[in-house]
NUNU-808421 format. One record per residue (C-alpha): residue in three letters; x, y, z. Coordinates in nm, 3 decimals, always signed. Example, Ala and Ser with C-alpha at 12.3 -4.5 7.8 and 13.67 -1.06 7.14 Angstrom:
BEGIN
<finu residuo="ALA" east="+1.230" north="-0.450" up="+0.780"/>
<finu residuo="SER" east="+1.367" north="-0.106" up="+0.714"/>
//
This chain:
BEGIN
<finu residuo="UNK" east="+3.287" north="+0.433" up="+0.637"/>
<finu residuo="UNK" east="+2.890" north="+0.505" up="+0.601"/>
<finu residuo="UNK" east="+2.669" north="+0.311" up="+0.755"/>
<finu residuo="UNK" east="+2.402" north="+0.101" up="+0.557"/>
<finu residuo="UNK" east="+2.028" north="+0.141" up="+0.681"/>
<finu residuo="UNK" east="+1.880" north="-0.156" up="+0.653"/>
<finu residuo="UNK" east="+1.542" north="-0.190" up="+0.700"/>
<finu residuo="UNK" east="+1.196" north="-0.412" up="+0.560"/>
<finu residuo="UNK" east="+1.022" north="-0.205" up="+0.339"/>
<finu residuo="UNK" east="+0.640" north="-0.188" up="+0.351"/>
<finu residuo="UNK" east="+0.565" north="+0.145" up="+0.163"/>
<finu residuo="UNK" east="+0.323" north="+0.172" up="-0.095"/>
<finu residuo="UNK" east="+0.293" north="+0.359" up="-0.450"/>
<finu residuo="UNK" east="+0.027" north="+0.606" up="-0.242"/>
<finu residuo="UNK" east="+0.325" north="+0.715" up="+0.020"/>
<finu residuo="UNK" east="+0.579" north="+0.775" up="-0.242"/>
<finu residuo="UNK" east="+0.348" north="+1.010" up="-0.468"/>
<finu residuo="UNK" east="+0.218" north="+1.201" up="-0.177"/>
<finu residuo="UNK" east="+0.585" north="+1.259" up="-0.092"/>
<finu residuo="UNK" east="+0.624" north="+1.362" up="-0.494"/>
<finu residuo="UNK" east="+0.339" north="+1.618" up="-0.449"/>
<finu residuo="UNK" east="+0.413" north="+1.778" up="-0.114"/>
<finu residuo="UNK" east="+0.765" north="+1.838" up="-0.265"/>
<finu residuo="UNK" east="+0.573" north="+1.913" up="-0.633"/>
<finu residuo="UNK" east="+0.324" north="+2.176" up="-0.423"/>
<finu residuo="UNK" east="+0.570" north="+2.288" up="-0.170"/>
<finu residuo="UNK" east="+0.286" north="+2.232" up="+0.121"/>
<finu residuo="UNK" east="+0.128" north="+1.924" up="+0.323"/>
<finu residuo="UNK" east="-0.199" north="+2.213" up="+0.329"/>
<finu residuo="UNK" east="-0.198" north="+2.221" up="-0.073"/>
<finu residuo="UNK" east="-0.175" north="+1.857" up="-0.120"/>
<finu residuo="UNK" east="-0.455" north="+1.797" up="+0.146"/>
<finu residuo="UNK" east="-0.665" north="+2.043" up="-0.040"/>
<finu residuo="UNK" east="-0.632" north="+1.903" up="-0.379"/>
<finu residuo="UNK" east="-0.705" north="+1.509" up="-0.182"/>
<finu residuo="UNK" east="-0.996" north="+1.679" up="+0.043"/>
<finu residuo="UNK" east="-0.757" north="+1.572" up="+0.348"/>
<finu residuo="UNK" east="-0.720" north="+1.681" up="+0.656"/>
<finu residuo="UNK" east="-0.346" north="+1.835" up="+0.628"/>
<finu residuo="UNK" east="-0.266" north="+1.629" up="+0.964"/>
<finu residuo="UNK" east="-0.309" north="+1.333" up="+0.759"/>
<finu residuo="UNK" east="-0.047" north="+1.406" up="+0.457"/>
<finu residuo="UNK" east="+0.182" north="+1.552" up="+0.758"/>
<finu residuo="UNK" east="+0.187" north="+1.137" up="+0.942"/>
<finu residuo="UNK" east="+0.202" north="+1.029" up="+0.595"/>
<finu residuo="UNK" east="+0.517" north="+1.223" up="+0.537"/>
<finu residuo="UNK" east="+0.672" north="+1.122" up="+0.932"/>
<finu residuo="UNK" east="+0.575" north="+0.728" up="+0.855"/>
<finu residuo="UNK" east="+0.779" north="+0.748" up="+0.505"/>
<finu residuo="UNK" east="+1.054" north="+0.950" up="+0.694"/>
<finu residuo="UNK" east="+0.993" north="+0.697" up="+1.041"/>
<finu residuo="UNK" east="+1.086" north="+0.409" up="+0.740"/>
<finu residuo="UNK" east="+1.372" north="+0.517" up="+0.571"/>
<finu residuo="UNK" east="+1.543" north="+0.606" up="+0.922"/>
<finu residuo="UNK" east="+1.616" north="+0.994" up="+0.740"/>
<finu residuo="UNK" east="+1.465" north="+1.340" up="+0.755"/>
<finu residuo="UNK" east="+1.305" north="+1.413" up="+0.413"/>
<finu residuo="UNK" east="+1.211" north="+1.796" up="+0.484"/>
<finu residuo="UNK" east="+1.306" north="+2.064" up="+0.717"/>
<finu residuo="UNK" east="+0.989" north="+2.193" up="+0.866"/>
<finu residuo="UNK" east="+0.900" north="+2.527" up="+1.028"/>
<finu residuo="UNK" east="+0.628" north="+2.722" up="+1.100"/>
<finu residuo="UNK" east="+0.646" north="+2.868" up="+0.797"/>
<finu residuo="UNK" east="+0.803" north="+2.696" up="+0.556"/>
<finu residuo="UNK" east="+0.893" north="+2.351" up="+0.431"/>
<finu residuo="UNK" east="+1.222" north="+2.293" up="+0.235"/>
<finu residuo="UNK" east="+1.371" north="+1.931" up="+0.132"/>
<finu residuo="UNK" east="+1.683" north="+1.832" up="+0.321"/>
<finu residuo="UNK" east="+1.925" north="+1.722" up="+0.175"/>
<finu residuo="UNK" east="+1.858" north="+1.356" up="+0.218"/>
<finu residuo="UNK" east="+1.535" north="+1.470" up="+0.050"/>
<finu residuo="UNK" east="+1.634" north="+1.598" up="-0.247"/>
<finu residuo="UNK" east="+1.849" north="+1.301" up="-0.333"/>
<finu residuo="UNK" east="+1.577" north="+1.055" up="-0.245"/>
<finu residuo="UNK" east="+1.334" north="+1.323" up="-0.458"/>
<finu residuo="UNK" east="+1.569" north="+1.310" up="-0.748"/>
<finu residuo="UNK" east="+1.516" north="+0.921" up="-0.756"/>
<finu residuo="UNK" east="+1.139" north="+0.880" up="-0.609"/>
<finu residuo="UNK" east="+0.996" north="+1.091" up="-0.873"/>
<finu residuo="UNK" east="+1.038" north="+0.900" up="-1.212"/>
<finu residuo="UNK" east="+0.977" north="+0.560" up="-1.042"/>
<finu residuo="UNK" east="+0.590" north="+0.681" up="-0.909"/>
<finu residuo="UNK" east="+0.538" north="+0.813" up="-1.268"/>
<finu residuo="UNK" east="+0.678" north="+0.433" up="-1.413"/>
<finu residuo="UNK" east="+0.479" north="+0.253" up="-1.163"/>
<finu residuo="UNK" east="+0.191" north="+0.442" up="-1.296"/>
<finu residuo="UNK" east="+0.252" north="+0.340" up="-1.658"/>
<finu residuo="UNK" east="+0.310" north="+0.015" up="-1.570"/>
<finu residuo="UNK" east="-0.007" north="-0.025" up="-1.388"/>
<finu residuo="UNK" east="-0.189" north="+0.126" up="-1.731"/>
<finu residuo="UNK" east="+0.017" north="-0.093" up="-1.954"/>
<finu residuo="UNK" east="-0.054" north="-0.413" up="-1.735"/>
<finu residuo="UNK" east="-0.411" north="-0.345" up="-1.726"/>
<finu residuo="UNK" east="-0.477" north="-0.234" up="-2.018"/>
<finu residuo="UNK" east="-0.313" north="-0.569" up="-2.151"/>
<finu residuo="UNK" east="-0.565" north="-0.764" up="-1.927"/>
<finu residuo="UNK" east="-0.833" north="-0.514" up="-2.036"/>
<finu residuo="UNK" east="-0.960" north="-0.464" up="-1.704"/>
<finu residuo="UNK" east="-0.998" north="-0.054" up="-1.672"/>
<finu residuo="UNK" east="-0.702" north="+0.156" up="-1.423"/>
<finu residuo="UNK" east="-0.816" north="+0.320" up="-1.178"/>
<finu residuo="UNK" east="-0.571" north="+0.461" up="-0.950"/>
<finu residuo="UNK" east="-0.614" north="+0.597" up="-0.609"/>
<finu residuo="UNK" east="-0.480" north="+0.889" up="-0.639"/>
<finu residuo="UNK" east="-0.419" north="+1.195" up="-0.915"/>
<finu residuo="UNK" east="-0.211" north="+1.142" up="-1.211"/>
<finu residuo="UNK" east="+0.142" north="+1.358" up="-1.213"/>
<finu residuo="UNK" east="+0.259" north="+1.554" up="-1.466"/>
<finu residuo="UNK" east="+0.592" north="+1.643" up="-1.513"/>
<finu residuo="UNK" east="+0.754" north="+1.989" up="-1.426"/>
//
């Protein structure tokens, strides 16, 4: 029988996409670039998200970064929910007509 992982979530909308766009980009060093990060920085955002769930999300090597397999399933789901969040946002604010501004870049989809 599989075990349930249990666990209090705390992410945000800003983990999840940056998860979306390494696996988008295929690199923590092209995400950083296109933030003006430090690639260190999308790297701990990626071990936090993974830290959370209790699951590896990618295999990592020197060269190369591939989704597990965990990863691709959680991918599969993650993806349409950051770009719903992000319509939702627009949607609710636009309602209020107060302006959207999100943190981060828009996605588009592949």
């Amino acid at each position: 029988m599989a075990q349930i992982h249990a666990y209090n979530s705390t992410m945000d909308l800003s983990v999840l996409q940056t998860f979306v766009e390494v696996v988008r980009q295929g690199s923590f060093a092209a995400v950083a670039r296109d933030r003006q990060l430090d690639p260190s920085s999308i790297s701990r955002a990626i071990a936090g998200l993974e830290e959370e769930l209790g699951i590896r999300l990618f295999q990592r090597t020197t060269r190369q970064l591939s989704l597990t397999e965990a990863g691709s399933a959680y991918f599969e789901r993650i993806e349409p929910l950051t770009e719903e969040m992000h319509q939702a946002i627009a949607i609710a604010t636009d309602v209020s007509g107060q302006r959207y501004c999100p943190n981060l870049p828009r996605f588009t989809p592949i």
